[in-house]
C-alpha positions as CSV (number, residue, x, y, z in Angstrom):
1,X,-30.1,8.0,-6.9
2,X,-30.8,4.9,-4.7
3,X,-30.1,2.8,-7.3
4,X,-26.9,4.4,-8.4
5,X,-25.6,4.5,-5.0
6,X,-26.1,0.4,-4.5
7,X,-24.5,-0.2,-8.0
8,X,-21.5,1.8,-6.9
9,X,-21.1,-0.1,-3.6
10,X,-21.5,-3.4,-5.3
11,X,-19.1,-2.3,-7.7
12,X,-16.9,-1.4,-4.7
13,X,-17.2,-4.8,-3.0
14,X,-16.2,-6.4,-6.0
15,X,-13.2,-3.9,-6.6
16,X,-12.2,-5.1,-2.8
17,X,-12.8,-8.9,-3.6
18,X,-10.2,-8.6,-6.6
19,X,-7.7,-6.5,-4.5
20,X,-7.7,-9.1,-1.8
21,X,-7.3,-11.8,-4.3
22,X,-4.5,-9.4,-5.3
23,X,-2.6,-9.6,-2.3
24,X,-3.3,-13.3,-2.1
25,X,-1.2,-13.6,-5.1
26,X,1.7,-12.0,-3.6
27,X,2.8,-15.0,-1.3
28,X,4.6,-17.1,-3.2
29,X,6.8,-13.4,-4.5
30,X,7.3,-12.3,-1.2
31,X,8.5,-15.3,-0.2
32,X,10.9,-15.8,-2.9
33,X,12.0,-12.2,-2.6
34,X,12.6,-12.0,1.3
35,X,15.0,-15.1,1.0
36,X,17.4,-12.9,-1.1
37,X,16.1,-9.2,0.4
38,X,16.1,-8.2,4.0
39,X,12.5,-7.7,4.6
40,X,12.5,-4.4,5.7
41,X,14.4,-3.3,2.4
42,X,12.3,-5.3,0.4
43,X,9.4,-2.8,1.9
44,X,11.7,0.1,1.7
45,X,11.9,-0.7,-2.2
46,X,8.6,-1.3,-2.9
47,X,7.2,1.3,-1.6
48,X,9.6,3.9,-2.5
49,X,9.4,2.8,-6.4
50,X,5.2,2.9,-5.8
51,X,5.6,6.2,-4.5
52,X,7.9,7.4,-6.9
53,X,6.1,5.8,-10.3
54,X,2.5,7.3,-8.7
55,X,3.7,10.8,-8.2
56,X,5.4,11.1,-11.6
57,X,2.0,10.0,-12.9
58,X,0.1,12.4,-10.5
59,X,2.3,15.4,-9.8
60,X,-0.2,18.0,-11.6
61,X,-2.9,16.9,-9.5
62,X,-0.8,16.4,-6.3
63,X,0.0,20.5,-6.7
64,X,-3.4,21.8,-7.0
65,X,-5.4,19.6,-4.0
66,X,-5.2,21.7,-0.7
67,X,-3.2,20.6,2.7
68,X,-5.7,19.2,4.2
69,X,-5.5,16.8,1.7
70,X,-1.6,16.0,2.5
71,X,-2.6,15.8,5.5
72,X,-4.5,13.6,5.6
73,X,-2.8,11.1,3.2
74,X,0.3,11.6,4.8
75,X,-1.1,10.3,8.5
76,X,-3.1,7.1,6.5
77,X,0.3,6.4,4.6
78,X,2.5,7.1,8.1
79,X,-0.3,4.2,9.8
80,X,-0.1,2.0,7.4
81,X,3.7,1.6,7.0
82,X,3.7,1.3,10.9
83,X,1.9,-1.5,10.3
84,X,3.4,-3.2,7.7
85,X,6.6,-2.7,9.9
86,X,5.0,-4.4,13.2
87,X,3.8,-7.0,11.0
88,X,7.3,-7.8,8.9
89,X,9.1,-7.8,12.6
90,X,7.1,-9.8,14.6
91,X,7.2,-12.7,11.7
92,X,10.8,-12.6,12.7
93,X,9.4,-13.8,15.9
94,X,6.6,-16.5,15.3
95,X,5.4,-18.2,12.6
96,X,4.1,-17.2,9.6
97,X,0.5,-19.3,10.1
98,X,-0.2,-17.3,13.6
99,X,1.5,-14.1,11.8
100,X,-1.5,-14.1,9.2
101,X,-4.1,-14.7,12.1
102,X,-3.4,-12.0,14.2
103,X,-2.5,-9.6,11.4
104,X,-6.0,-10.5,10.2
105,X,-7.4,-9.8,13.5
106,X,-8.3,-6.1,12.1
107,X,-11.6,-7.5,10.9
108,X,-12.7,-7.5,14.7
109,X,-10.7,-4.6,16.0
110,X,-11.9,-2.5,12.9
111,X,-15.5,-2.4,14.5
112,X,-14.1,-1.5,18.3
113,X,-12.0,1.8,16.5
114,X,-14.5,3.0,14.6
115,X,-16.5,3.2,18.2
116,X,-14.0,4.5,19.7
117,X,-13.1,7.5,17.5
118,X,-16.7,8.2,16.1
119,X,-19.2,6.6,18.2
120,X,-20.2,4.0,15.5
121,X,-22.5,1.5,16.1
122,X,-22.1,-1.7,14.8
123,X,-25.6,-4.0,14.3
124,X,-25.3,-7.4,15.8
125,X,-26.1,-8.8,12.6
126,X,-22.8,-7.2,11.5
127,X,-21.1,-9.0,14.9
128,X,-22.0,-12.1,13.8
129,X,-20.1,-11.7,10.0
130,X,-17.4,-10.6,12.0
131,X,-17.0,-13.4,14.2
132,X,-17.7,-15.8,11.2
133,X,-14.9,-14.4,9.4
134,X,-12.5,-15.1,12.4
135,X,-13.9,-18.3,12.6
136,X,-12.8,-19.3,9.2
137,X,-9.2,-17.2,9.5
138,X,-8.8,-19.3,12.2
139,X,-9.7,-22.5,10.4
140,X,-7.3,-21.6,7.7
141,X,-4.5,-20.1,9.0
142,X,-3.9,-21.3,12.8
143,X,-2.0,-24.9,13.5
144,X,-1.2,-23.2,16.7
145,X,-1.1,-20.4,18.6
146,X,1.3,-18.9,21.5
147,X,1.5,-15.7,23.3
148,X,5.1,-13.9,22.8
149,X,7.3,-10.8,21.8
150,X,6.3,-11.8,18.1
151,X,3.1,-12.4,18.7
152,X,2.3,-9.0,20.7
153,X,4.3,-6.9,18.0
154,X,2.1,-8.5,15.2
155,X,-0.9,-7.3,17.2
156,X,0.1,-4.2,17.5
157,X,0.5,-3.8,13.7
158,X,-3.2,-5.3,13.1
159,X,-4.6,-2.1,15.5
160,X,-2.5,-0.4,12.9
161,X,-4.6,-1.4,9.9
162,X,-7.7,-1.8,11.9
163,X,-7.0,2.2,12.4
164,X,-5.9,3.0,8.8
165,X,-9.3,1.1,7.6
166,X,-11.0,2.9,9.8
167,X,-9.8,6.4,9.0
168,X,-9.8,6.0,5.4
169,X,-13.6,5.0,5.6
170,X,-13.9,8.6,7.0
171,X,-12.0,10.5,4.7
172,X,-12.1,8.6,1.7
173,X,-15.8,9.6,0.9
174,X,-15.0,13.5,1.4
175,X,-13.3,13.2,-2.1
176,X,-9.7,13.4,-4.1
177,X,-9.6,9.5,-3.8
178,X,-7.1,9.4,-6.3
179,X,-4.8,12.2,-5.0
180,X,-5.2,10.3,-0.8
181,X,-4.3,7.3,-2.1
182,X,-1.0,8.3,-4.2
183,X,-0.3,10.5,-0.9
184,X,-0.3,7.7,1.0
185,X,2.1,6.0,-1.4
186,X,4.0,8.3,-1.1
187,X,4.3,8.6,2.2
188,X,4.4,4.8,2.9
189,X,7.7,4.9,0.5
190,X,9.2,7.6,2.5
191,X,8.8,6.0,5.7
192,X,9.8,2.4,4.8
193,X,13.1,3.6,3.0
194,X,13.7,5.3,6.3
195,X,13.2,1.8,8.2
196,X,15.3,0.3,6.0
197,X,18.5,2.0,5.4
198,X,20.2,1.6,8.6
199,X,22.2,-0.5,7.1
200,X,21.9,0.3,3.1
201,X,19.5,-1.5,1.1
202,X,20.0,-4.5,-0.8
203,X,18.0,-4.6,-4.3
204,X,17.0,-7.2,-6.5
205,X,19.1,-8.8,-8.6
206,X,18.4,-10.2,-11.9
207,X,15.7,-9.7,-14.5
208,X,13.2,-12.6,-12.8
209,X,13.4,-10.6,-9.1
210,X,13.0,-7.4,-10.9
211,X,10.1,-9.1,-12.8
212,X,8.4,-9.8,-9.1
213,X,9.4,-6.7,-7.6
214,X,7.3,-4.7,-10.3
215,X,4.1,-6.9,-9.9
216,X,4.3,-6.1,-6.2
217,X,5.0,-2.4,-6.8
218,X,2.3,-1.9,-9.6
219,X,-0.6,-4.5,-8.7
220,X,0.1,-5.3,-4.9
221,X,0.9,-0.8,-4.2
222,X,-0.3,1.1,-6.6
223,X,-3.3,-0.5,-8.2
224,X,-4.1,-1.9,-5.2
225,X,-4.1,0.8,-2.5
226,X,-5.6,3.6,-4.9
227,X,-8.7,0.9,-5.5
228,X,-8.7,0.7,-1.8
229,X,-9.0,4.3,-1.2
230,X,-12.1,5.1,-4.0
231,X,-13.6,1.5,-2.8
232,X,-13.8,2.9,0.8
233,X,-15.6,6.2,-0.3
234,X,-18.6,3.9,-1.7
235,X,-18.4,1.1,1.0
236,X,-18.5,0.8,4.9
237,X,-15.1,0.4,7.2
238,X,-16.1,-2.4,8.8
239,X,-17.5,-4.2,5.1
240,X,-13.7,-3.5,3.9
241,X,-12.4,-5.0,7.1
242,X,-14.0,-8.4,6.2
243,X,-14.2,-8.4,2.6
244,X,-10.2,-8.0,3.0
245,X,-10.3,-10.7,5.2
246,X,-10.5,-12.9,1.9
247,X,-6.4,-12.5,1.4
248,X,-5.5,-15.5,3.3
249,X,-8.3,-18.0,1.4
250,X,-7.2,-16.0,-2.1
251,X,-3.3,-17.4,-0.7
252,X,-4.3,-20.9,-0.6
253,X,-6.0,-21.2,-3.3
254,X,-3.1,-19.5,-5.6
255,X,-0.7,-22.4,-3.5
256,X,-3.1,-25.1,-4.8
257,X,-3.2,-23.6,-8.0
258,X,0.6,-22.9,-8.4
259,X,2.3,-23.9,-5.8
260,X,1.6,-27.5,-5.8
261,X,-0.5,-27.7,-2.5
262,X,-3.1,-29.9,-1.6
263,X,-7.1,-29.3,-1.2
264,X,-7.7,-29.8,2.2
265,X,-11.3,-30.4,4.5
266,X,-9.3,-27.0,6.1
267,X,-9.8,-25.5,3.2
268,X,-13.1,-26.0,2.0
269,X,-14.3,-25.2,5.4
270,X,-12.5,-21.9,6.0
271,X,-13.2,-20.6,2.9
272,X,-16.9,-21.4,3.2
273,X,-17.2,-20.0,6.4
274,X,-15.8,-16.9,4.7
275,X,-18.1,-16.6,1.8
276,X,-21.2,-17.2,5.0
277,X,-19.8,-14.1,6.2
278,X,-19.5,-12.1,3.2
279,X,-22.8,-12.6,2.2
280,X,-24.1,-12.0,6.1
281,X,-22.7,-8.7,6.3
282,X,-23.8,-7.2,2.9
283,X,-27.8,-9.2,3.5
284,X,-27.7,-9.1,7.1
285,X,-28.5,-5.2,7.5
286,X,-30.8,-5.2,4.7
287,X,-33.0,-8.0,6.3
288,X,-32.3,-6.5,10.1
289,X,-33.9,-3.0,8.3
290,X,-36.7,-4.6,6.4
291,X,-37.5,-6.7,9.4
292,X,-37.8,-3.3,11.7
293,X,-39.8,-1.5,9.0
294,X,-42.7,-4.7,8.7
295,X,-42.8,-4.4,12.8
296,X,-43.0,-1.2,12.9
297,X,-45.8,-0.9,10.4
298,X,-47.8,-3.5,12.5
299,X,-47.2,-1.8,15.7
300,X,-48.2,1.3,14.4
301,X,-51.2,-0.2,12.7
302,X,-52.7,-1.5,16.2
303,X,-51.9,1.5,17.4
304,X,-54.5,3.7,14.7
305,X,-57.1,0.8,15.7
């Protein structure tokens, strides 16, 4: 049972590694897509298309799972478009470099909510992974940093997913993985139409945006957030928090690749300092535990002489 149990969380990290490299992808879409689309209707489409394939898909199961259920989904998807929201307005107000490393900040905050709502303690070696992993977001991201309106609105929208990773690492293992994460959708398509249709929506035009729009609704939402969801029943909050924190090394690596960036010393460095702190927080407890066990074998072997 042991056994099965590690396999499954391996298979989980993994599952998060890809969905990370996932949103990594997305850049270089987004980017093209918000210089034609309002952001917040670009979001508003997305998600409401997400929702709308997943529940068409899912509606059989959707009917039979009880409200707490809904529930449930429905406050994770409500959280999570609150952050996306926070974090598509403040870009409005910095740049996008010190938007990605405060958004990314949930890797540290992650830690603080889960102690705050459940009284979990986090190990020091698991600190350390998390303060490696800001290192490198740092390294990679961050050609400057200032304190404003942008700046504080972006925070506010990493709390956000720092409290949606949190919560669905609490819920998530209690079961219907499937049916929380196509709530969520759901919901999240709901809200974000809501946010953007003050003004009516503007859609994409043309087979090529259409093209992008899809890959974002059906690999970057639905794919990707249902993965989420069955990864965090087999896998720790705060191990989602940093494997996640791979999205911004997946994004330079997919300029380099297809963008036409450069390879930088920047680079190399951040994304080393990220791999260190995978690899700390999946070893780190495992050696902290074995470590305890040997002591506590020799202390309790003096004791008996």
């Amino acid at each position: 049972m042991h056994s099965e149990s590690k396999r499954l969380s391996l298979v989980a990290a993994a599952a998060l590694v890809v969905v990370s490299a996932v949103w990594g992808s997305t850049f270089f879409i987004i980017k093209d897509l918000v210089s034609i689309i309002p952001p917040l209707d670009f979001l508003g489409v997305r998600f409401f298309l997400a929702g709308a394939i997943i529940a068409i898909f899912r509606i059989g199961s959707l009917l039979r799972v009880n409200w707490r259920v809904w529930r449930r989904g429905m406050i994770l998807g409500l959280i999570y478009g609150l952050a996306q929201v926070c974090q598509t307005i403040g870009l409005g107000y910095t740049h996008a470099s010190v938007s990605g490393f405060i958004s990314a900040t949930y890797v540290v905050l992650t830690p603080v909510v889960l102690f705050a709502l459940f009284r979990t303690r986090i190990p020091p070696i698991t600190w350390l992974a998390v303060f490696l992993a800001t290192v490198a977001l740092g390294v990679l991201s961050l050609q400057g940093l200032s304190a404003g309106t942008g700046e504080g609105i972006t925070f506010i929208g990493a709390l956000f997913y720092a409290l949606h990773i949190a919560l669905m690492g609490y819920w998530a293992p209690k079961g219907n993985q499937v049916e929380l994460g196509t709530i969520q959708l759901i919901t999240l398509g709901i809200f974000c139409t809501i946010c953007a249709s003050g003004g009516g929506i503007v859609l994409p035009s043309g087979g090529k945006q259409w093209c992008q729009m899809l890959y974002m609704v059906i690999f970057a939402a639905v794919l990707a957030i249902v993965t989420q969801t069955w990864a965090q029943s087999h896998i720790s909050a705060t191990a989602t928090a940093l494997i996640l924190t791979t999205e911004p090394f997946f994004a330079a690596a997919f300029a380099i690749a297809f963008g036409g960036e450069r390879f930088t010393f920047r680079l190399a460095l951040g994304g080393a300092l990220m791999i260190i702190a995978m690899v700390v927080s999946e070893i780190g407890p495992k050696c902290s535990y074995s470590w305890n066990k040997w002591r506590n074998s020799k202390a309790a072997a003096k004791q008996s002489v």
